[in-house]
C-alpha positions in Angstrom: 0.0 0.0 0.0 1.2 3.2 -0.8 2.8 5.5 2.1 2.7 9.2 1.3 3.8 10.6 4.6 6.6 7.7 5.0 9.9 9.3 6.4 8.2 11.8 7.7 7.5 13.1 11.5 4.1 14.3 13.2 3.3 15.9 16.2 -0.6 16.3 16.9 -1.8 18.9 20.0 -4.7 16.9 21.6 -4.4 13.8 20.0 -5.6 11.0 22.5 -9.6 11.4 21.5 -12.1 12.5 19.3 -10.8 14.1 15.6 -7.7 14.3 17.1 -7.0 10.4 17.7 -8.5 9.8 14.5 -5.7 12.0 13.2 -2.9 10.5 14.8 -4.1 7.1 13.9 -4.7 8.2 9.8 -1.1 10.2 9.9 0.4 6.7 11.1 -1.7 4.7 8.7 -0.1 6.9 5.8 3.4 6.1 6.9 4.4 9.5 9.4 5.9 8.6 12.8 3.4 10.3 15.1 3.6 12.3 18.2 0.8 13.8 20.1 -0.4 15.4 23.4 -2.9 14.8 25.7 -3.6 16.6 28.8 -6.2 14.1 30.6 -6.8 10.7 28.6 -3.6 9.1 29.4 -5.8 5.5 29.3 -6.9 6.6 26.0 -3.1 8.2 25.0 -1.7 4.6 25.9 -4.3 2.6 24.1 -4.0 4.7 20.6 0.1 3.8 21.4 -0.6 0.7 21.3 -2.9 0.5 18.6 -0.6 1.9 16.6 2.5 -0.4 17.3 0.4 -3.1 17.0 0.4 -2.5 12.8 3.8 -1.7 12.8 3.8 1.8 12.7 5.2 4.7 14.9 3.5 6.7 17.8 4.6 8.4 21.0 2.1 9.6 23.5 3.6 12.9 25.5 1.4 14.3 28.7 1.3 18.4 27.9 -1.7 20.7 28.7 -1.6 23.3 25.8 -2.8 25.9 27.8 1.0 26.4 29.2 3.4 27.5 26.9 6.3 25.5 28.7 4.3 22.5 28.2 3.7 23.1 24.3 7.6 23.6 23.9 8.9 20.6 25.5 6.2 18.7 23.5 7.8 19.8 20.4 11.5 19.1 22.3 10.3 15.5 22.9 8.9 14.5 19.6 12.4 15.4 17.8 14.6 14.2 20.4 12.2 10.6 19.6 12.2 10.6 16.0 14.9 13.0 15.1 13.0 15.8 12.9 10.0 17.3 12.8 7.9 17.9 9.5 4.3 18.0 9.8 2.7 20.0 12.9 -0.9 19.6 13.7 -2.6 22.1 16.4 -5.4 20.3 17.0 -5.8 20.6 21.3 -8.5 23.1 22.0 -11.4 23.4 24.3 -15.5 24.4 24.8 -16.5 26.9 27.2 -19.7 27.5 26.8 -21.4 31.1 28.3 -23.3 34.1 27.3 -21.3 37.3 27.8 -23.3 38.8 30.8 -22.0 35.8 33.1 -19.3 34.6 31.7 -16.2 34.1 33.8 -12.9 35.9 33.0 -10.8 32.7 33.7 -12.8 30.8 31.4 -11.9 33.5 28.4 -8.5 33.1 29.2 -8.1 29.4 29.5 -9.8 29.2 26.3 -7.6 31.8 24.8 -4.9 30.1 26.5 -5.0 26.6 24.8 -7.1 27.5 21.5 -5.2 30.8 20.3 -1.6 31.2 22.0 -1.4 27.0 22.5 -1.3 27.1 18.8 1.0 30.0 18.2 3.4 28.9 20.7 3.4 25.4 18.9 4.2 26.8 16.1 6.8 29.3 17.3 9.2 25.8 18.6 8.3 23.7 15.8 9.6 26.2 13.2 13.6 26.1 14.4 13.0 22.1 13.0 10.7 22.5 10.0 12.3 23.0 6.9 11.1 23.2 2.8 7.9 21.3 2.2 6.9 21.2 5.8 3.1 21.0 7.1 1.4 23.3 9.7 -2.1 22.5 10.3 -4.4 23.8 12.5 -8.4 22.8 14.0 -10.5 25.7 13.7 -14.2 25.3 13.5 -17.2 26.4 11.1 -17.7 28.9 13.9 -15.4 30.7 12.6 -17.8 31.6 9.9 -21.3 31.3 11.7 -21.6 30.6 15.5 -24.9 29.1 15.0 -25.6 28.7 18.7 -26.0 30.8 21.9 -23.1 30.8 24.3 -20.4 30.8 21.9 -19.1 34.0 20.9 -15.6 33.4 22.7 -15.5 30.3 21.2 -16.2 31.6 17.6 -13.6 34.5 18.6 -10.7 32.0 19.0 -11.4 30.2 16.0 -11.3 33.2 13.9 -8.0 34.2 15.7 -7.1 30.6 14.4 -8.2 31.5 10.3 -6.6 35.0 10.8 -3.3 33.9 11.9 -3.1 31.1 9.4 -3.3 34.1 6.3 -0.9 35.7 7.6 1.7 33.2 8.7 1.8 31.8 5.5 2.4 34.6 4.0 5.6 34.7 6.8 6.4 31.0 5.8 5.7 30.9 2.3 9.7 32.4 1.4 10.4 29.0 3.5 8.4 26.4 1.7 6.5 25.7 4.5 2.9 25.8 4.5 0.2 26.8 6.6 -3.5 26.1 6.5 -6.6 25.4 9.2 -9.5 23.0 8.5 -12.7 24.2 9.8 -15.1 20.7 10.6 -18.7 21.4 11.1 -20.7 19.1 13.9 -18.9 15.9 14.0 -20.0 12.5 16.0 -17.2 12.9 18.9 -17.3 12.5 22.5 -17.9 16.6 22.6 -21.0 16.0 20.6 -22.1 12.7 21.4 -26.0 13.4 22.7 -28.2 11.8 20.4 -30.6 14.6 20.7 -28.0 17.1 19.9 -27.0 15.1 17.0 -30.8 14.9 15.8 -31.3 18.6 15.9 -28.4 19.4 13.9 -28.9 16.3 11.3 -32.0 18.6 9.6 -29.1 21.7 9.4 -26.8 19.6 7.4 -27.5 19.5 3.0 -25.9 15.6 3.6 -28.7 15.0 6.4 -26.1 13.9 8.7 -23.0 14.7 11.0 -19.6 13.9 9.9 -17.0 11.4 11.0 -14.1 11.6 12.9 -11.9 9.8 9.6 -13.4 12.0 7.0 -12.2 15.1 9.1 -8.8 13.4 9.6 -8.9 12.2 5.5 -8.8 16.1 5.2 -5.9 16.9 7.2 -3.6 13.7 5.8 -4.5 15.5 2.2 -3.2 18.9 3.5 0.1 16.9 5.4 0.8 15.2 2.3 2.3 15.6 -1.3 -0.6 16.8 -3.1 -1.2 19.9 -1.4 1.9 21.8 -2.0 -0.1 24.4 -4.0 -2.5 25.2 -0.9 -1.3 27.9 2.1 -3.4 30.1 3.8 -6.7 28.7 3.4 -8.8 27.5 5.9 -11.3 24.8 4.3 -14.7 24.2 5.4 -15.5 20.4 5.9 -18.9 20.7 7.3 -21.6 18.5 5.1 -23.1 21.9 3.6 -23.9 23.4 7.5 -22.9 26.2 6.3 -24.3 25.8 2.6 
C-alpha cells in the first residue's frame, strides 16, 4: 500500500480522543511517525500507542496541557529528540466553554484563549527552528469561525477566527520558506464533545448531507493537506462541514 507521509514526523496537539486520535491514527496509517499530546486521557493516550504499534507503525504519547506555553515547547523538544526531525505540525488541542457574555467568567476566556489561540502559536513558534522546505502546519479551527450558529459561543467563535486570521498571515511569513500553513474548519462531527443523540438529531436537519460527519473523514482532510498533493495550498482554511454552512 502506498505510504505518502513515509519518512516523515508528526506531532498532533490533543491527539488521545475524538478528531484528534483519529488523526494521529490516519497520519500513522499513511506512513508518518506520530507524536501527540494529551492533557487528561492518558488510558486513552496509551491505548491509541498501542494500537498503533500493534500495525507496525510509529506513535509516542507525551502528557502536555496546551494551555501552558512551557508544556507546548517541551512537547515539540520530545517528539524530535524521539524521532529525530520534525515535519508535519498539527494544532489540534482546544477546548468548549460554553457562556453568554453577561456571566461569563474571565478565567474561562483566558483558559480558552490560553489553549485554543496562544497554545497554537506557541506550537508553532518551537516547531519552526526544525521544519524546513515542504513542511506542514495545520491547525483545528471550526465552522464557527464563519457562523456561530448557537448561543453561548461567541468566545468560542472568537478564538477560532483568531485561528483563520493567523493562518493568512503566517503563510504569507512561511511561504519564502516552503513551509505551509492552512486550518480546516469541521462542522458538527459525531465525537465525545457531541455525542447526545438529541443534539445530533437537531443538527442532522441543518446539514444538505442529512447527517454529522466522522471523525476519519475530518482526519482524511488533514492527511491531504500533510501530504504531497497539497503543496499548491497555504493560507486557506477549508470548510469540511456537510453543507452546514451551505
Amino acid at each position: 500500500m502506498s505510504k505518502p507521509l513515509a519518512g516523515k514526523v508528526a506531532l498532533v496537539t490533543g491527539g488521545s480522543r475524538g478528531i484528534g486520535a483519529a488523526i494521529v491514527t490516519r497520519l500513522a496509517h499513511d506512513g508518518a511517525a506520530v507524536a501527540f499530546t494529551y492533557a487528561t486521557s492518558a488510558d486513552k493516550a496509551n491505548s491509541l500507542v498501542s494500537g498503533i504499534e500493534s500495525r507496525a507503525a510509529q506513535a509516542f504519547a507525551i502528557e502536555a496541557d496546551s494551555a501552558h506555553p512551557e508544556a507546548v515547547k517541551k512537547a515539540v523538544a520530545q517528539t524530535v529528540s524521539r524521532f529525530g526531525r520534525l515535519d508535519i505540525l498539527v494544532n489540534n488541542a482546544g477546548i468548549l466553554i460554553r457562556g453568554s457574555v453577561d456571566q461569563y467568567d474571565l478565567a474561562d476566556f483566558d483558559r480558552m484563549v490560553a489553549v485554543n489561540v496562544r497554545g497554537v502559536f506557541v506550537g508553532i513558534q518551537a516547531a519552526l527552528p526544525h521544519l524546513g522546505p515542504g513542511s506542514r502546519i495545520i491547525t483545528t479551527g471550526s465552522v464557527v469561525a464563519d457562523r456561530s450558529g448557537f448561543p453561548g459561543a461567541a468566545v468560542y467563535s472568537m478564538t477560532k477566527g483568531a485561528v483563520a486570521s493567523m493562518t493568512r498571515g503566517l503563510a504569507r511569513d512561511l511561504g519564502p520558506r516552503g513551509i505551509t500553513v492552512n486550518a480546516i474548519q469541521p462542522g458538527p462531527t459525531d465525537t465525545d464533545i457531541n455525542d447526545d443523540e438529541s443534539t445530533r438529531a437537531m443538527l442532522r436537519p441543518l446539514m444538505a448531507l442529512g447527517r454529522t460527519g466522522k471523525d476519519t473523514e475530518i482526519a482524511s482532510l488533514v492527511a491531504y493537506l500533510a501530504g504531497p498533493g497539497s503543496s499548491f495550498i497555504t493560507g486557506a482554511a477549508l470548510t469540511i462541514d456537510g453543507g452546514y454552512l451551505a
